[in-house]
C-alpha positions in Angstrom: -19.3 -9.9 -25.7 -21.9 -8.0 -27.4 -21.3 -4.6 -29.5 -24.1 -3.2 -27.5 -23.2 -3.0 -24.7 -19.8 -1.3 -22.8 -16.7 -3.6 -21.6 -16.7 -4.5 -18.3 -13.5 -3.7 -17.0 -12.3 -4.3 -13.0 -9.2 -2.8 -12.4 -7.6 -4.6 -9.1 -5.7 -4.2 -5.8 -4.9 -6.1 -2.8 -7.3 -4.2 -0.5 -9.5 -1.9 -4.0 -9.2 1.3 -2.3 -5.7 3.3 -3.5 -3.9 1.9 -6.5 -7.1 -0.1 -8.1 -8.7 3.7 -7.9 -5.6 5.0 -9.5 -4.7 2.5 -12.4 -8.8 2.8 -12.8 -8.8 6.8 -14.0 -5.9 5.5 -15.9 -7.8 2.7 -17.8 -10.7 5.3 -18.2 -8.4 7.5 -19.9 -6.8 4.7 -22.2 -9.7 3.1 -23.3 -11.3 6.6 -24.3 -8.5 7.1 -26.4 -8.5 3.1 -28.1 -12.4 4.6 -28.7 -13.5 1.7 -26.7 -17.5 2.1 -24.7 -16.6 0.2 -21.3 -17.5 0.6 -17.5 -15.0 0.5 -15.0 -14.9 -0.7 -11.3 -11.9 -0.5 -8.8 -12.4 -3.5 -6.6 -10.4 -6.0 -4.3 -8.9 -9.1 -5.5 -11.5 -11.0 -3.6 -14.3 -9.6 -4.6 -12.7 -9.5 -8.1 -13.2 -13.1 -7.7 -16.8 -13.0 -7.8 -17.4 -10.1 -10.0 -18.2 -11.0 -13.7 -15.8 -9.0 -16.3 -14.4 -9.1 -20.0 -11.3 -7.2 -19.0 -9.2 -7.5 -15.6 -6.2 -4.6 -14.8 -3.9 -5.4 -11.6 -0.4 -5.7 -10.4 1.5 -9.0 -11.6 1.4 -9.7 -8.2 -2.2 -10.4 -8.3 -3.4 -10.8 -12.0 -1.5 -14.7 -11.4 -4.1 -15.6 -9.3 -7.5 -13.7 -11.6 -6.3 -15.6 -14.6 -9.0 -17.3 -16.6 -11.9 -15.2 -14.7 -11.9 -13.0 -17.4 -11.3 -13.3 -21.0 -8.4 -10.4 -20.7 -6.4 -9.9 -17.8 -3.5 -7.9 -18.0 -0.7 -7.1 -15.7 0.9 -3.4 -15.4 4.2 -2.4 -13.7 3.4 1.9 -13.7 -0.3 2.6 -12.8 0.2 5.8 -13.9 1.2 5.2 -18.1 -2.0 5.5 -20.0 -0.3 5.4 -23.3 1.4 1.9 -22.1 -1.8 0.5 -21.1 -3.3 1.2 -24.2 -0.9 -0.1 -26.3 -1.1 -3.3 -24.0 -5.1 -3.2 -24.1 -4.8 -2.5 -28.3 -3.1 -5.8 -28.6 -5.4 -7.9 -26.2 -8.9 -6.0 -27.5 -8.1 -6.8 -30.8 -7.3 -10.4 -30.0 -10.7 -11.0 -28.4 -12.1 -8.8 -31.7 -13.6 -6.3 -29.4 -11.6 -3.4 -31.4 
């Protein structure tokens, strides 16, 4: 990934309407407060699929079968705990050297 541009983050549901919309103001709010420029679509997990990404947010349920699309995919339990997700997305940023 390149400094210049933002992330690309897809935050995923079974059917991208409700909780991908949900746990995506939630990454919004996280990664503003890591500091971290990134754009962030709610989508589907089949259309997730298809959809290029550096960063993938979902259910456990679902993240199983995303792995390896993206270079980050991380599972949450509580689509609701920005400072969880940020602690979870510190750990994997910094891995990747993106923060």
């Amino acid at each position: 990934m390149s400094a210049s541009r933002p992330l690309s983050v897809l935050t995923v549901c079974g059917v991208g309407m409700g909780s991908s919309l949900i746990l995506k103001m939630t990454a919004e709010d996280a990664l503003r407060d890591l500091g971290v420029e990134a754009s962030v679509q709610n989508t589907d997990i089949s259309s997730a699929r298809s959809m290029n990404a550096d960063v993938i947010i979902g259910q456990g349920m679902h993240t199983g079968e995303l792995a390896g699309i993206a270079p980050v995919v991380v599972s949450v339990d509580n689509f609701l705990d920005k400072s969880g997700l940020a602690e979870q997305l510190r750990g994997e940023l910094s891995g990747q050297g993106w923060l």
